[in-house]
TORSENU-792901 format. One line per 3 residues: number of its first residue (from 1); their letters; for each residue x, y, z of N, C-alpha, C. Coordinates in steps of 0.05 Angstrom, whole numbers, plus 5000, padded with zeros to 4 digits. Example, Ala and Ser with C-alpha at 12.3 -4.5 7.8 and 13.67 -1.06 7.14 Angstrom:
! residues 2
1> AS> 5264 4886 5156 5246 4910 5156 5264 4934 5156  5257 4955 5142 5273 4979 5143 5258 5001 5157
! end
This chain:
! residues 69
1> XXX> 4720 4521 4936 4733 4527 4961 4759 4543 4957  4772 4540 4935 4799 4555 4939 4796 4579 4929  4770 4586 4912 4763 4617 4901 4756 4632 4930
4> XXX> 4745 4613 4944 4735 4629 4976 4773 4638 4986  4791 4627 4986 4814 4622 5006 4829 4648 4992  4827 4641 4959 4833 4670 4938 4829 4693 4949
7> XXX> 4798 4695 4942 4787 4724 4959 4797 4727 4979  4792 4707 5004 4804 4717 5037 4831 4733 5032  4847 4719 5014 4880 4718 5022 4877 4752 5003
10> XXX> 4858 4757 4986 4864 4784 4969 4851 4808 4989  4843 4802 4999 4825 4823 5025 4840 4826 5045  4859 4808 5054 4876 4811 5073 4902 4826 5066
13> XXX> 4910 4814 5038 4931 4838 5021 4924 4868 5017  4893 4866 5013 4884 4893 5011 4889 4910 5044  4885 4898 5061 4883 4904 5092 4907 4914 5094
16> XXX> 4931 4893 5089 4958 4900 5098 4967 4921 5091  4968 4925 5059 4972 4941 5049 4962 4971 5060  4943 4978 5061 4923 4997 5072 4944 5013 5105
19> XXX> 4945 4980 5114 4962 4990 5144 4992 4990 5146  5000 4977 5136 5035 4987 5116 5040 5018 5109  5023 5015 5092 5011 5048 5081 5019 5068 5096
22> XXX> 4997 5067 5116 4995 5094 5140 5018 5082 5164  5020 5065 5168 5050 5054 5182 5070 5072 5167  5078 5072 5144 5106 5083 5134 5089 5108 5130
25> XXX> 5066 5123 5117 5067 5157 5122 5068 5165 5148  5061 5157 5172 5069 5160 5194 5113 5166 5206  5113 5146 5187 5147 5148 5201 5165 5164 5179
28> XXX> 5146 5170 5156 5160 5193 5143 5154 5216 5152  5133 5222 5159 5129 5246 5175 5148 5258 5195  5159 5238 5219 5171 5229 5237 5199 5237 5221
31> XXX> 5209 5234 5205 5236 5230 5193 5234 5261 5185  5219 5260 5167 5216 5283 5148 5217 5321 5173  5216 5317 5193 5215 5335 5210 5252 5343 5222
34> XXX> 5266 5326 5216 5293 5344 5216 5307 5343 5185  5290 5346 5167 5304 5344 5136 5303 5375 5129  5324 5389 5127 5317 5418 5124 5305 5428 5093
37> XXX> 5303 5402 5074 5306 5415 5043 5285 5405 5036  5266 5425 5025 5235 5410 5022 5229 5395 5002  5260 5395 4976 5245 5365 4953 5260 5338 4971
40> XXX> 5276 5340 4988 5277 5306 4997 5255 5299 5019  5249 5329 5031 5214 5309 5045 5195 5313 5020  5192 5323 4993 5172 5311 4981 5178 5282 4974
43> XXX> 5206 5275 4968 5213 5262 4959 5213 5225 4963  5207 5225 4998 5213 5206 5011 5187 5204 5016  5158 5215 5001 5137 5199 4998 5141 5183 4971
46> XXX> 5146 5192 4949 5137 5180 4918 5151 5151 4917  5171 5143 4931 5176 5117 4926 5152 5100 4938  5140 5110 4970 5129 5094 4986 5098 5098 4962
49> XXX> 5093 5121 4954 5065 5111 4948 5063 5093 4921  5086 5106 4906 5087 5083 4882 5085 5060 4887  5102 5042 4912 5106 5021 4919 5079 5012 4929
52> XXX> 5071 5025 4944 5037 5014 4954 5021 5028 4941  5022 5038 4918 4991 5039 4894 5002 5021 4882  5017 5005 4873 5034 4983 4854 5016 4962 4870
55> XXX> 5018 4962 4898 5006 4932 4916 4982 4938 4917  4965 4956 4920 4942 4960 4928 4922 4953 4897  4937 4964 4876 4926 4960 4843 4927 4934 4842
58> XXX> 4953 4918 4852 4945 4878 4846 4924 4880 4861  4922 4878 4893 4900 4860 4903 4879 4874 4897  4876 4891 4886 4842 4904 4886 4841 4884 4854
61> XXX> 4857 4885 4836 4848 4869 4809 4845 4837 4813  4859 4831 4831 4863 4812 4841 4835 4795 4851  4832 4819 4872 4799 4810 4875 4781 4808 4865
64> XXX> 4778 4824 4841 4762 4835 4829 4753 4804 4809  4776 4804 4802 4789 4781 4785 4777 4751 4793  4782 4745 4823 4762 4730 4834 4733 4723 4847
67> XXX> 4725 4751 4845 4700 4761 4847 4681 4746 4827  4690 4755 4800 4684 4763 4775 4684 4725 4755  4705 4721 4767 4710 4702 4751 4704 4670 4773
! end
């Protein structure tokens, strides 16, 4: 029973993550439209995607991990 509660809770991390995601490229877009210098709008993606391929790489191993095992 708690490998079932594992998975749920790693699918739902996967979910969040996913919608966090396009939640914040959405409001950088939004931001990024009065920034006149084009490396701080490249710029003010690489933290956000590092940060969510960092989350998205746990729960996918995560799952995988309880899948598997």
């Amino acid at each position: 029973m708690a490998y079932v509660l594992l998975i749920l809770i790693s699918f739902g991390g996967l979910a969040l993550c996913g919608f966090y995601l396009k939640k914040n490229i959405i409001r950088i877009k939004d931001k990024n439209k009065d920034e006149p210098k084009k490396y701080k709008r490249i710029w003010n993606y690489v933290p956000t995607g590092l940060w969510y391929g960092y989350l998205i790489l746990f729960f996918a191993g995560l799952t995988i991990n309880n899948l598997i095992f």
